[in-house]
SETIMAR-335841 format. One record per atom (N, C-alpha, C): residue in one letter; atom name; x, y, z. Coordinates in nm, 4 decimals. Each point is the difference from the previous one (the first is absolute). Layout:
<atoms>
+---------+-------+----------+----------+----------+
| residuo | atomo |       px |       py |       pz |
+---------+-------+----------+----------+----------+
|       a |    CA |        X |        Y |        Z |
...
+---------+-------+----------+----------+----------+
</atoms>
This chain:
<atoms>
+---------+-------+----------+----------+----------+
| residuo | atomo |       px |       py |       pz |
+---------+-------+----------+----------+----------+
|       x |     N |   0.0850 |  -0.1179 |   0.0000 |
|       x |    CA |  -0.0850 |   0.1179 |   0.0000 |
|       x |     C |   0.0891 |   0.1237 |   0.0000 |
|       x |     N |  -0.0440 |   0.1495 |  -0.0689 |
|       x |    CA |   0.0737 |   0.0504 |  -0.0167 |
|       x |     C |  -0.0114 |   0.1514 |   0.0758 |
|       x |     N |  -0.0020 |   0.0643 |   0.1027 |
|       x |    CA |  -0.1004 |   0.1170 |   0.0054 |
|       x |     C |   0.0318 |   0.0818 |  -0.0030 |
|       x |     N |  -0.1035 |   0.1098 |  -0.0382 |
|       x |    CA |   0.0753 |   0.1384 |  -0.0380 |
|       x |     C |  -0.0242 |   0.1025 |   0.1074 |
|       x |     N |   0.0376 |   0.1014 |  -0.0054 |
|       x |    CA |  -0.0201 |   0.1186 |   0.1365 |
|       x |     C |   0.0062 |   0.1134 |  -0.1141 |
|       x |     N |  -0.1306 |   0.1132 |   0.0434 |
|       x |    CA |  -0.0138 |   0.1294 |  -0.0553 |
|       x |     C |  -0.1052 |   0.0507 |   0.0753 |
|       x |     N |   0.0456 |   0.1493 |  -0.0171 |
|       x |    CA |  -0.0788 |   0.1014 |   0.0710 |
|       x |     C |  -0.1545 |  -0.0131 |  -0.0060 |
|       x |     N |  -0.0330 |   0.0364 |   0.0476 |
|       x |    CA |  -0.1885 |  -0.0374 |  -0.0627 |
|       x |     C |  -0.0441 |   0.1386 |  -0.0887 |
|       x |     N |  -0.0846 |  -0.0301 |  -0.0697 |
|       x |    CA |  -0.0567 |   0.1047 |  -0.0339 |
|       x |     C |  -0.1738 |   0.0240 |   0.0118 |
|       x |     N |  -0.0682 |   0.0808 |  -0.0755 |
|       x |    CA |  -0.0962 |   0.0372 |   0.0474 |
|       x |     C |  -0.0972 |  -0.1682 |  -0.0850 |
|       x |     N |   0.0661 |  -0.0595 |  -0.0738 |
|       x |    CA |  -0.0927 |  -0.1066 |  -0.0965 |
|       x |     C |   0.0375 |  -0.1322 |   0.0743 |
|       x |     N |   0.0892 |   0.0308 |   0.1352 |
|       x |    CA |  -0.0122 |  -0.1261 |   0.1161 |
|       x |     C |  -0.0762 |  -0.0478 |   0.0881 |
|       x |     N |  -0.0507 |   0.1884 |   0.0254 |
|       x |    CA |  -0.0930 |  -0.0108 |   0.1006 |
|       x |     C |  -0.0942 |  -0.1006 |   0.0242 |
|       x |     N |  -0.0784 |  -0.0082 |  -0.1007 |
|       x |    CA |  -0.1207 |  -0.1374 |   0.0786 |
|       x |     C |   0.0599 |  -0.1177 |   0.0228 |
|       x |     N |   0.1218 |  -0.0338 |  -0.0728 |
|       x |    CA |   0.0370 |  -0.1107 |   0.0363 |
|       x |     C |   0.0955 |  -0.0102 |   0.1379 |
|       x |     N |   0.0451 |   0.1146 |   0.0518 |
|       x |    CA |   0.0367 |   0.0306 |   0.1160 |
|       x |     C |  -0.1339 |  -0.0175 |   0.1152 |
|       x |     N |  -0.1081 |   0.0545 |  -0.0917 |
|       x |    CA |  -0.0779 |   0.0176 |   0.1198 |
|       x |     C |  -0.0839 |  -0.1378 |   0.0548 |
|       x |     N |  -0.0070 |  -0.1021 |  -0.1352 |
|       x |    CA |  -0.0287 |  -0.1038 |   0.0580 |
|       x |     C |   0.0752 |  -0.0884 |   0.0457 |
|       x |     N |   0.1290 |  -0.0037 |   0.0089 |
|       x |    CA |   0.1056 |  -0.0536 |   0.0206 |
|       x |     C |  -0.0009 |  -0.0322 |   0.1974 |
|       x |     N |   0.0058 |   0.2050 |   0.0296 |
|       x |    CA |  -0.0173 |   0.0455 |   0.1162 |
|       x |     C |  -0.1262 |  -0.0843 |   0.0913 |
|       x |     N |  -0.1127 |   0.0238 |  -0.0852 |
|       x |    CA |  -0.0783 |  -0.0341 |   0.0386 |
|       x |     C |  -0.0170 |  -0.1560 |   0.0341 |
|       x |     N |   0.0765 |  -0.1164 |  -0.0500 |
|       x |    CA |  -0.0374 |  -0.0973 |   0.0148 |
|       x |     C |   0.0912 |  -0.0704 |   0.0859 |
|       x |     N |   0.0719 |   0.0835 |   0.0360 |
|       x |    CA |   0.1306 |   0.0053 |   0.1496 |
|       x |     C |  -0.0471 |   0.1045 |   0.0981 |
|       x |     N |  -0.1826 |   0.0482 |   0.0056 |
|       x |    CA |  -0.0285 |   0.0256 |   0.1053 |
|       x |     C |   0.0596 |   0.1341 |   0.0607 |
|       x |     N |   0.0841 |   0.0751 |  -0.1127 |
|       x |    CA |   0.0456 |   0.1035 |   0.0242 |
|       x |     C |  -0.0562 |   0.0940 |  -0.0462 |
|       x |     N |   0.0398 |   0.1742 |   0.0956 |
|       x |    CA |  -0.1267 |   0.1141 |  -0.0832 |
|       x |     C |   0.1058 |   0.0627 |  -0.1261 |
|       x |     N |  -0.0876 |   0.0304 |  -0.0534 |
|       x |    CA |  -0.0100 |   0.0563 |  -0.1531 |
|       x |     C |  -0.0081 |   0.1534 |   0.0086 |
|       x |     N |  -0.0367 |   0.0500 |   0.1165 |
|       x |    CA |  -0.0069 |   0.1967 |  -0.0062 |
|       x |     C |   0.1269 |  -0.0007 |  -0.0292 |
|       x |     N |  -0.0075 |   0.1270 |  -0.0957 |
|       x |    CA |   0.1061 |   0.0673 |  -0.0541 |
|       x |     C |   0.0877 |  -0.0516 |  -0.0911 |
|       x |     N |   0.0190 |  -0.1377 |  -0.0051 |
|       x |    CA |   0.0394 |  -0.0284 |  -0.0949 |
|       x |     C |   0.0319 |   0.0696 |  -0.1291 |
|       x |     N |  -0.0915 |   0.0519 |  -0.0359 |
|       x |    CA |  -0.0369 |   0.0595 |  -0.1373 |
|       x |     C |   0.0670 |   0.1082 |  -0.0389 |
|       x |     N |  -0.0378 |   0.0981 |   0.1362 |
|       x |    CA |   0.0890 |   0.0907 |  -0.0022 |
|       x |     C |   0.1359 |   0.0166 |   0.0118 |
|       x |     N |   0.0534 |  -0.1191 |  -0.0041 |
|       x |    CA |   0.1183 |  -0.0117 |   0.0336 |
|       x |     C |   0.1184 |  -0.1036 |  -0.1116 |
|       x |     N |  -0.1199 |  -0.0478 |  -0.0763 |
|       x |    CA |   0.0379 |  -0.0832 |  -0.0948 |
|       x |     C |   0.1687 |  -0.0709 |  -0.0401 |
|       x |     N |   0.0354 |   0.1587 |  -0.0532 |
|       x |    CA |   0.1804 |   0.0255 |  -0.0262 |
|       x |     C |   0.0815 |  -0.0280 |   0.0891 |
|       x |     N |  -0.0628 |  -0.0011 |   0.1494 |
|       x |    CA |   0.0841 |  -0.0523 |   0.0932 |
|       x |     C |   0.0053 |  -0.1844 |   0.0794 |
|       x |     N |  -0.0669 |  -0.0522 |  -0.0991 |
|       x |    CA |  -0.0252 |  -0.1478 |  -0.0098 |
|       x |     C |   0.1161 |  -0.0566 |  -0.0621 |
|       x |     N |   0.0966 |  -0.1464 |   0.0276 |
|       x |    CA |   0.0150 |  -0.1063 |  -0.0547 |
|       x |     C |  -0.0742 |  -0.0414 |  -0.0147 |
|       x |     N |   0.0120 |  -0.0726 |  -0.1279 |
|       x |    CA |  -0.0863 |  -0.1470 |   0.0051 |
|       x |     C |   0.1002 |  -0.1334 |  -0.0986 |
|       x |     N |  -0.0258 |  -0.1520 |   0.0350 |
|       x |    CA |   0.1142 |  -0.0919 |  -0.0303 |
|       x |     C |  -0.1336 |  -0.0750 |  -0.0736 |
|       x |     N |   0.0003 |  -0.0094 |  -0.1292 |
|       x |    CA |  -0.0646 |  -0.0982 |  -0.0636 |
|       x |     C |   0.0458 |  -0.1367 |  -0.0626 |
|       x |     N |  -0.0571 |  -0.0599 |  -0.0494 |
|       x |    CA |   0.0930 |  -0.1455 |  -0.0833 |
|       x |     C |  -0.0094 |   0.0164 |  -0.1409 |
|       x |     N |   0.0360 |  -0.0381 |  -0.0806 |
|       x |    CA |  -0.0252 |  -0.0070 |  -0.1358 |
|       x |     C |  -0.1227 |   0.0030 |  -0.1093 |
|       x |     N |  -0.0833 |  -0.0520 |   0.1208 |
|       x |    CA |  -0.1657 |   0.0058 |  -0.0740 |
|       x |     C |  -0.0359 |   0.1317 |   0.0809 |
|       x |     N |   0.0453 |   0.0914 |   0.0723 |
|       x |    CA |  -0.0744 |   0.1367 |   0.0472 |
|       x |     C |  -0.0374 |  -0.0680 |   0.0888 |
|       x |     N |   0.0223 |  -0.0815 |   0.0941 |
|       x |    CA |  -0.1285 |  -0.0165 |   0.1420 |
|       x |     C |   0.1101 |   0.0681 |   0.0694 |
|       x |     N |  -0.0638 |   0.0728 |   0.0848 |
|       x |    CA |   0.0571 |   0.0848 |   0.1340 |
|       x |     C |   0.0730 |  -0.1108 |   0.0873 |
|       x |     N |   0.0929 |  -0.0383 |   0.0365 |
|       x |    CA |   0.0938 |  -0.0540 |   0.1121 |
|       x |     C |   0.0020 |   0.0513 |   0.1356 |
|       x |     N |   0.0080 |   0.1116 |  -0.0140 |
|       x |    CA |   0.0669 |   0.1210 |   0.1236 |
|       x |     C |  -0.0139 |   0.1654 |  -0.0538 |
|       x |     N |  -0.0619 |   0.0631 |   0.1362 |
|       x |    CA |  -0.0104 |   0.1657 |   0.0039 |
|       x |     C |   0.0494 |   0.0185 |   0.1084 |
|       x |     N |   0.0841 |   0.1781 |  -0.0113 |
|       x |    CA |  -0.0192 |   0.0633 |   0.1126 |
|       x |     C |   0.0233 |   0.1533 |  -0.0192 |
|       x |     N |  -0.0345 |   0.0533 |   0.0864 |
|       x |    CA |   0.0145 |   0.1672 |  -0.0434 |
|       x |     C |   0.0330 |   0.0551 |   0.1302 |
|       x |     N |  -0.0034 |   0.1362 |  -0.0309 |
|       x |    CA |   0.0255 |   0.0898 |   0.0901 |
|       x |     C |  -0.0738 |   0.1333 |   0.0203 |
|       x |     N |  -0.0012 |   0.0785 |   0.0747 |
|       x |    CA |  -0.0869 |   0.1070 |   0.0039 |
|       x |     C |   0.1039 |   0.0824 |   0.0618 |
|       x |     N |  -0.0023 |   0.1297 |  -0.0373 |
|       x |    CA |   0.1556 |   0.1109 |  -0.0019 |
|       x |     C |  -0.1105 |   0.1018 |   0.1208 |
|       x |     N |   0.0840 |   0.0162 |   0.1169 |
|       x |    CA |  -0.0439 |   0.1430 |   0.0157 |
|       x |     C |   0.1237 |   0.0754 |   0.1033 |
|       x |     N |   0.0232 |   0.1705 |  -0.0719 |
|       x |    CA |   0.1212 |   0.0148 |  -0.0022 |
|       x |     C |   0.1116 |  -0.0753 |  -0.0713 |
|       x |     N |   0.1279 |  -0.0534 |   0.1243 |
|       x |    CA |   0.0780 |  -0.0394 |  -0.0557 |
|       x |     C |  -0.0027 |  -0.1945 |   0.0044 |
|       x |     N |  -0.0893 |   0.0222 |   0.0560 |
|       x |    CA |  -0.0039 |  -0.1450 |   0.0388 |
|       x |     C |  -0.1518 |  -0.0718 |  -0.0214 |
|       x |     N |   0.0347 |  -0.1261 |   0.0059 |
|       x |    CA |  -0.1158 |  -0.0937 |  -0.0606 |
|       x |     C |  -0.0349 |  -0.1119 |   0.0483 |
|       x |     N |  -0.0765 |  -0.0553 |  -0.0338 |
|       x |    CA |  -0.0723 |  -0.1040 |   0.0623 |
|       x |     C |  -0.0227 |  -0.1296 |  -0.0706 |
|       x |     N |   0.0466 |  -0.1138 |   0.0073 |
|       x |    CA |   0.0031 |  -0.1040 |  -0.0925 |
|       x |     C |  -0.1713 |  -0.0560 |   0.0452 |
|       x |     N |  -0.0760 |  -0.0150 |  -0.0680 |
|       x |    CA |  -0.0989 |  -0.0736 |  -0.0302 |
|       x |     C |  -0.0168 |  -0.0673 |  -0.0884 |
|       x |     N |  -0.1521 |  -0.1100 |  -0.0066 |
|       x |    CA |  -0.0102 |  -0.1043 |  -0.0951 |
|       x |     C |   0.0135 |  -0.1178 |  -0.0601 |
|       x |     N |   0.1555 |  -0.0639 |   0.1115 |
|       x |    CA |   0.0776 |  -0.0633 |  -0.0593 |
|       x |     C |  -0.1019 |  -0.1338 |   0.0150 |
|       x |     N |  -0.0115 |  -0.0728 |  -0.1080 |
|       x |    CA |  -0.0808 |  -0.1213 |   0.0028 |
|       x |     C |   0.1008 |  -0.0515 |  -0.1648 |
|       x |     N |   0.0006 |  -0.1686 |   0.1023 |
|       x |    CA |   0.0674 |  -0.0766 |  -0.0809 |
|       x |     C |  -0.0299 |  -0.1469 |   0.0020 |
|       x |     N |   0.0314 |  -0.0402 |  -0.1322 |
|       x |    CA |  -0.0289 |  -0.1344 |  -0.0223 |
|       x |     C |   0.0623 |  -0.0988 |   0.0526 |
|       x |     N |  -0.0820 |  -0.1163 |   0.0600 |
|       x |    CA |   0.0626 |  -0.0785 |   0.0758 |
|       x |     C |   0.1423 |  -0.0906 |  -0.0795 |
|       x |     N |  -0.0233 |   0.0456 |  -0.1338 |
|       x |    CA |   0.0879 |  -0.0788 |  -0.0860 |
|       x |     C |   0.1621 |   0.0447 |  -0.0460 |
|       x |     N |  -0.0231 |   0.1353 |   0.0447 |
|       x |    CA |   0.1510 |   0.0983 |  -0.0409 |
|       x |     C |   0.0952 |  -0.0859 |   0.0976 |
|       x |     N |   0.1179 |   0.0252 |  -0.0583 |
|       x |    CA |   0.1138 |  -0.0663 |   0.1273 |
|       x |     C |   0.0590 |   0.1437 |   0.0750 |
|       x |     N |   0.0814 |   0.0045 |   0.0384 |
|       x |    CA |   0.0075 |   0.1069 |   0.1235 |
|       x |     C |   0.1190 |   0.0732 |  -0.1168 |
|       x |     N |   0.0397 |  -0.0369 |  -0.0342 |
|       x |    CA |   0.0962 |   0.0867 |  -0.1317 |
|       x |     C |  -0.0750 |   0.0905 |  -0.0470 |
|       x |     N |  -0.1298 |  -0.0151 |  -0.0883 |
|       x |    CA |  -0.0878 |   0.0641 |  -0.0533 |
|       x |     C |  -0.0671 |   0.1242 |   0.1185 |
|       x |     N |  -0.0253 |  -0.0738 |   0.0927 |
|       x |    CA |  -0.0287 |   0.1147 |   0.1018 |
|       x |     C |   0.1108 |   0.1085 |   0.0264 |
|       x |     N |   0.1088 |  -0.0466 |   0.0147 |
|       x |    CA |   0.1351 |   0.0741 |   0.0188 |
|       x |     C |  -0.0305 |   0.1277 |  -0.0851 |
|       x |     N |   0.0059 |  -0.0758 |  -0.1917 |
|       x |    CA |  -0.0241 |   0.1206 |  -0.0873 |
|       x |     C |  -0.0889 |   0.0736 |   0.0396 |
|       x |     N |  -0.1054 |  -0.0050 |  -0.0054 |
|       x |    CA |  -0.1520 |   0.0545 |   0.0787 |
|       x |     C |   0.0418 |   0.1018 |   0.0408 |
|       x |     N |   0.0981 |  -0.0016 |   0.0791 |
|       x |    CA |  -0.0169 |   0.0825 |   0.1565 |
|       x |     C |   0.1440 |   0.1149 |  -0.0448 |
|       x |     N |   0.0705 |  -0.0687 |  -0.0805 |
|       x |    CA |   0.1230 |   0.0734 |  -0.0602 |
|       x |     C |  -0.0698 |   0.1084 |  -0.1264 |
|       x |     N |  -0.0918 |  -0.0698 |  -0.0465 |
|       x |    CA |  -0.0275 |   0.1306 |  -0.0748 |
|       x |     C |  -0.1332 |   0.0938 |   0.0184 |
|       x |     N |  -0.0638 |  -0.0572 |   0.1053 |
|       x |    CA |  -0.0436 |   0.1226 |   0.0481 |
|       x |     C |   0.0764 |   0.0995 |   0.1233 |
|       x |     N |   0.1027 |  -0.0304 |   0.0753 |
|       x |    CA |   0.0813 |   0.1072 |   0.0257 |
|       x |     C |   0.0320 |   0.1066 |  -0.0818 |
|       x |     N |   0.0682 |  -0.0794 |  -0.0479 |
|       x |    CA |   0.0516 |   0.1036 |  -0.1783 |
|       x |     C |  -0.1387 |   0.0694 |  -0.0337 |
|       x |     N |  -0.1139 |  -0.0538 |  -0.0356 |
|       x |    CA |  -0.1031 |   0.1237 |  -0.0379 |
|       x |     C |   0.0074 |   0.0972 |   0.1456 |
|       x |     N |  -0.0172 |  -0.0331 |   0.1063 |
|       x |    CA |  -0.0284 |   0.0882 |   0.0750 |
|       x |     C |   0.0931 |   0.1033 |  -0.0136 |
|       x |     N |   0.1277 |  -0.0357 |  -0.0059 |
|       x |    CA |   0.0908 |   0.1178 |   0.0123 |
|       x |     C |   0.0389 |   0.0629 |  -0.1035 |
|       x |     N |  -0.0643 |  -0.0236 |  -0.1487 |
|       x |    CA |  -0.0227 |   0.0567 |  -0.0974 |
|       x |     C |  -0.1403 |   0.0958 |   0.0343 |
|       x |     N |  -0.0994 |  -0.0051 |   0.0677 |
|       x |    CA |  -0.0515 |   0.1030 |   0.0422 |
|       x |     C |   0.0269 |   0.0693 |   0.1273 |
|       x |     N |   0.1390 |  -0.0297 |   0.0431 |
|       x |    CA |   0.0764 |   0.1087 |   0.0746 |
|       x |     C |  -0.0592 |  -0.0548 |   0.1095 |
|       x |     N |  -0.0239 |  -0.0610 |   0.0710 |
|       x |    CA |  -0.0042 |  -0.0903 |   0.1649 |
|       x |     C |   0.0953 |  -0.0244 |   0.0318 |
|       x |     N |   0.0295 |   0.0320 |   0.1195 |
|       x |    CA |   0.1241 |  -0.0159 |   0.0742 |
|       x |     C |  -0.0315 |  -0.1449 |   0.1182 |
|       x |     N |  -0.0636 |   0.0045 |   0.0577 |
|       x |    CA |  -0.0784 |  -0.0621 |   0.0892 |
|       x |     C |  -0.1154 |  -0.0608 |  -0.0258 |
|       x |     N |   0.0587 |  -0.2280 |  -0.0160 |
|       x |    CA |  -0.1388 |  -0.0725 |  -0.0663 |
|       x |     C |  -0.0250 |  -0.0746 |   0.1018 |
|       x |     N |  -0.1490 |   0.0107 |   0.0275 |
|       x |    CA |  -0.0548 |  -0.0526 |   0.1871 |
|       x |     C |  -0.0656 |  -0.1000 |  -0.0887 |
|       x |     N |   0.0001 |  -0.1045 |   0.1333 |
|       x |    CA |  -0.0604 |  -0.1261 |  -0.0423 |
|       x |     C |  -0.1081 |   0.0086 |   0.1076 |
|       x |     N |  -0.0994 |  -0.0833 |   0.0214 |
|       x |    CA |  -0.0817 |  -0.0103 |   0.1231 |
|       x |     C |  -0.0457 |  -0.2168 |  -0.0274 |
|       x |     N |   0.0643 |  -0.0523 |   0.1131 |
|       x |    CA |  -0.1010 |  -0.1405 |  -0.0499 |
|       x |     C |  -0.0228 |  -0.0691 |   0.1455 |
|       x |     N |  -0.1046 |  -0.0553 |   0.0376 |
|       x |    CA |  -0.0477 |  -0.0936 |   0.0573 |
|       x |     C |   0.0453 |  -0.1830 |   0.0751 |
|       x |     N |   0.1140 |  -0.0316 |  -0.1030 |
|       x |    CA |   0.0428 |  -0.1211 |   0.0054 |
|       x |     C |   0.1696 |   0.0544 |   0.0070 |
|       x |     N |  -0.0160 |  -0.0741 |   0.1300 |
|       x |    CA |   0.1412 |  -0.0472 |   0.0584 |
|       x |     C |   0.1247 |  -0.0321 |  -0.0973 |
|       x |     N |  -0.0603 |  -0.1199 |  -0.0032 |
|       x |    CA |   0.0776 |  -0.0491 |  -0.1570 |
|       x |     C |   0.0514 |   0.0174 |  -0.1327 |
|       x |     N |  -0.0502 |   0.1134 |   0.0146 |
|       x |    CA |   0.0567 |   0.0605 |  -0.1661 |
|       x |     C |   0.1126 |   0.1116 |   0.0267 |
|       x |     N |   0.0078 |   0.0305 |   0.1399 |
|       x |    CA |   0.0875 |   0.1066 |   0.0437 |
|       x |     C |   0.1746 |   0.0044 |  -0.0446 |
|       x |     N |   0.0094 |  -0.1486 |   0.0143 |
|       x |    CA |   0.1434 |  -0.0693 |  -0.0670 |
|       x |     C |  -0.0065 |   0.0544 |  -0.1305 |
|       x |     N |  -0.0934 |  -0.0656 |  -0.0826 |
|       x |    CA |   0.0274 |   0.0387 |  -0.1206 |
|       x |     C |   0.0260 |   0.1387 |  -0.0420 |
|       x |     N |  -0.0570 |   0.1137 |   0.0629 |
|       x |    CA |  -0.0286 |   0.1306 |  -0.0203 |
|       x |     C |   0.1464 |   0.0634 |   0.0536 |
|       x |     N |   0.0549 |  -0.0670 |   0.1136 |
|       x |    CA |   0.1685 |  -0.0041 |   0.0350 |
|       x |     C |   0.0450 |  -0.0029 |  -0.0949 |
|       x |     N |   0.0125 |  -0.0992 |  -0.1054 |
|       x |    CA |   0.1002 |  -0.0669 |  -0.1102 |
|       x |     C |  -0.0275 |   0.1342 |  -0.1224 |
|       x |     N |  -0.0875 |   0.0513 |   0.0320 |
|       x |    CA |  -0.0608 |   0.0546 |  -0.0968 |
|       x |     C |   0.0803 |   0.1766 |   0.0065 |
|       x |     N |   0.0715 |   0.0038 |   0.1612 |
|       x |    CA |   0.0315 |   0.1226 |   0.0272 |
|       x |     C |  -0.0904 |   0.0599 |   0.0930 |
|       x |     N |  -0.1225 |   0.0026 |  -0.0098 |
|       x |    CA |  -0.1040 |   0.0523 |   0.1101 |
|       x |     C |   0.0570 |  -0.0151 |   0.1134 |
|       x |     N |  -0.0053 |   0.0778 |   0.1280 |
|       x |    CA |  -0.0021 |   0.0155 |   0.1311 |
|       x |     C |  -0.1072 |   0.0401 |   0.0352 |
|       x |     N |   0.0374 |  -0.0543 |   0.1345 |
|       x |    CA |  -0.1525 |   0.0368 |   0.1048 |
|       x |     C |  -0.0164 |   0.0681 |   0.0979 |
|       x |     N |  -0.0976 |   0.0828 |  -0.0218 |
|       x |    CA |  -0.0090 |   0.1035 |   0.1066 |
|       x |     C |  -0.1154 |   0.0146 |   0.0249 |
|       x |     N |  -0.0581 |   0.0890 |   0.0829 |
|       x |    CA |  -0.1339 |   0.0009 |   0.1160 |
|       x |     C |  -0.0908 |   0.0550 |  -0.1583 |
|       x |     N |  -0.1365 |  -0.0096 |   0.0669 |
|       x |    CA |  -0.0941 |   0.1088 |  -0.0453 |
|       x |     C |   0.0023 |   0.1495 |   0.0388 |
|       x |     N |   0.0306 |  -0.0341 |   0.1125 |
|       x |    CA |   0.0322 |   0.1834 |   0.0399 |
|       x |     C |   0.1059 |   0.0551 |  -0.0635 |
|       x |     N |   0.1223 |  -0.0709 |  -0.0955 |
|       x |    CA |   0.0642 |   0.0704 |  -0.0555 |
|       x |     C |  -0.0516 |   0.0079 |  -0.1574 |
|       x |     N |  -0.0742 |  -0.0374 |  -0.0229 |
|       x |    CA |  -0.0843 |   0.0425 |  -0.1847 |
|       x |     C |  -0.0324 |   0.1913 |   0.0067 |
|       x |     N |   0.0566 |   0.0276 |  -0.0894 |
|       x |    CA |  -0.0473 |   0.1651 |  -0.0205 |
|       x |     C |  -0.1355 |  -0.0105 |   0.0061 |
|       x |     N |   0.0088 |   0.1615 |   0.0506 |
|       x |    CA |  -0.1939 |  -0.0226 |   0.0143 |
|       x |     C |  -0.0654 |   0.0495 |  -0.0962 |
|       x |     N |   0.0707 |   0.0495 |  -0.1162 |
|       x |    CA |  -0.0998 |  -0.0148 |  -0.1251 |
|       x |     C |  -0.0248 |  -0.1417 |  -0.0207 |
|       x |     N |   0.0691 |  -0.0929 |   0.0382 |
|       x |    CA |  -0.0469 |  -0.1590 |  -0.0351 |
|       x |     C |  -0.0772 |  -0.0129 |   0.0768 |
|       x |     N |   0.0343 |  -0.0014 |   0.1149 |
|       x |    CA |  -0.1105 |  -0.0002 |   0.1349 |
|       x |     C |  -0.1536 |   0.0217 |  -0.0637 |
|       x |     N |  -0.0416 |   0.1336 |  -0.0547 |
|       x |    CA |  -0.1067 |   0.0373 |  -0.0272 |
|       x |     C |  -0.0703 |  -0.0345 |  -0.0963 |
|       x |     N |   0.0737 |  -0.1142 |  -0.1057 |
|       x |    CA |  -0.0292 |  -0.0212 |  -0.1385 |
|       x |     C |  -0.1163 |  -0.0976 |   0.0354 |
|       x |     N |  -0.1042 |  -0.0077 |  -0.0612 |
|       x |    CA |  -0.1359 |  -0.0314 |  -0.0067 |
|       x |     C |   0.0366 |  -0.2021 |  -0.0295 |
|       x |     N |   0.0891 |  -0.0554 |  -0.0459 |
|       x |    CA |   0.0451 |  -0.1503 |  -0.0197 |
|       x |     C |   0.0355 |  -0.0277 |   0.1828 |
|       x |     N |   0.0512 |   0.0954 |   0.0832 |
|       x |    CA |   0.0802 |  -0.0524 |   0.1520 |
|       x |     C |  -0.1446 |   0.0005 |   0.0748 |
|       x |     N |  -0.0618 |   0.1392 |  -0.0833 |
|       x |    CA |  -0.1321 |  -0.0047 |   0.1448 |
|       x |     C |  -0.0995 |  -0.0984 |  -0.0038 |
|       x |     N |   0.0251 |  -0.0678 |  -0.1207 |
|       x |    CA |  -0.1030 |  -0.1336 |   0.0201 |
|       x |     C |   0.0428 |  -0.1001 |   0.0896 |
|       x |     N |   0.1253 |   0.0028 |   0.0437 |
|       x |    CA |   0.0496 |  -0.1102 |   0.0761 |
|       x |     C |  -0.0579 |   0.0195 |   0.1217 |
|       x |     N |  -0.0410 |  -0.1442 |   0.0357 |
|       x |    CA |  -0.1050 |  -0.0134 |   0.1358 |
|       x |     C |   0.1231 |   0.0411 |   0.1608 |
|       x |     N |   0.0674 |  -0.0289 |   0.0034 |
|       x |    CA |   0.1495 |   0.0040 |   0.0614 |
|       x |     C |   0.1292 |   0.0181 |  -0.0445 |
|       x |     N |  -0.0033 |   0.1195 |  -0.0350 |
|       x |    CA |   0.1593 |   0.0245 |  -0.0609 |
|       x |     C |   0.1103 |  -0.0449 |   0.0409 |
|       x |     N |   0.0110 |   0.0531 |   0.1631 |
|       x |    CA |   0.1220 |  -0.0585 |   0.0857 |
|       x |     C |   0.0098 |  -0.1427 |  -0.0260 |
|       x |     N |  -0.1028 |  -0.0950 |  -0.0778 |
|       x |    CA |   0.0410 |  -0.1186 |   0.0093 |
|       x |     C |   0.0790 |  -0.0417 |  -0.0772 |
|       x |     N |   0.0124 |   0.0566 |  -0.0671 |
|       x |    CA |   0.0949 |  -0.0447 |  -0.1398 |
|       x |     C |   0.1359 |   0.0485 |   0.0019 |
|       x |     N |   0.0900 |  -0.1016 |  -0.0943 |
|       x |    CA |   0.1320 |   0.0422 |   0.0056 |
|       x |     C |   0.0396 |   0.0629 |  -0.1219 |
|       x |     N |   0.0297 |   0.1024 |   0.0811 |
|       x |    CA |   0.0467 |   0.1828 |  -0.1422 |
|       x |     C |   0.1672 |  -0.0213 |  -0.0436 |
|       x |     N |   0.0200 |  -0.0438 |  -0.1100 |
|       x |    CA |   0.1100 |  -0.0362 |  -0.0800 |
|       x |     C |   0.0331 |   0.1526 |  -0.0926 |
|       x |     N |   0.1659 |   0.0335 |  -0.0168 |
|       x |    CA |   0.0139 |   0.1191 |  -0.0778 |
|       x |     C |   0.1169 |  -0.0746 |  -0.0558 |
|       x |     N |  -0.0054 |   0.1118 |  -0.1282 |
|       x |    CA |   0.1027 |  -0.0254 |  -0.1229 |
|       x |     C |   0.0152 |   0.1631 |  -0.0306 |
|       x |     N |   0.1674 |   0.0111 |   0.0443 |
|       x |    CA |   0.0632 |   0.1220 |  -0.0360 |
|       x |     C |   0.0655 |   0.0185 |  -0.1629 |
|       x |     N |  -0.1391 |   0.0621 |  -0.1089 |
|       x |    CA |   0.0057 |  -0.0176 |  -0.1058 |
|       x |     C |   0.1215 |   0.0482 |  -0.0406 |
|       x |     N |   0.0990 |   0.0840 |  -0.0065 |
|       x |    CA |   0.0746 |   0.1161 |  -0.0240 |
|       x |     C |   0.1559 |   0.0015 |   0.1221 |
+---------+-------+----------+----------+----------+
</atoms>
């Protein structure tokens, strides 16, 4: 299998959005945000893997990321390598992660991410309308990537 990685554009969207949707993940903003999407398809166009980001100021917020149980962790690697690179092609200095599971924290290590509190996320992130849905913020572990 062979897969490819490119920016998304605006003629991805639904297929982003059902993608999102069938991994139970939300879809606001998406749209608006399109250009700031990976996405990893296979050769016939089926979606593999998304993830994006949302910029405010200098810093950003990785959302989205939903992936196929079938990618090997190489492919994820790329994933995650070239959406840095977009982010800091739209000038982000600072890429926050937010996740739930213990277990993926290693990987997000290997990845360069460090970990730090919620109380240290800028509070334009703080305020961004994706954090205030979280039922318990403090619960989660806040991962950063010093883009720059």
């Amino acid at each position: 299998m062979r897969e490819q990685l490119k920016i998304a554009s605006k003629h991805d969207y639904i297929r982003i959005q059902q993608f999102l949707q069938k991994a139970g993940i939300s879809t606001a903003g998406v749209e608006e945000h399109i250009h700031q999407f990976v996405i990893m398809e296979n050769e016939e166009g089926e979606l593999l893997a998304t993830v994006g980001f949302e910029k405010e100021g200098v810093d950003g917020i990785l959302r989205s990321l939903v992936v196929s149980p079938s990618l090997m962790q190489s492919d994820i690697l790329l994933l995650f390598k070239s959406i840095v690179q977009l982010a800091q092609k739209h000038g982000v200095k600072q890429l926050y992660l937010l996740t739930n599971k213990a277990s993926s924290l290693h990987f997000f290590q290997m990845m360069n991410f460090q970990q730090t509190s919620y109380s240290a996320l800028p509070e334009l992130l703080k305020e961004h309308s994706y954090l205030k849905k979280l039922p318990n913020p403090q619960d989660v572990y806040v991962l950063f990537y010093a883009a720059s």
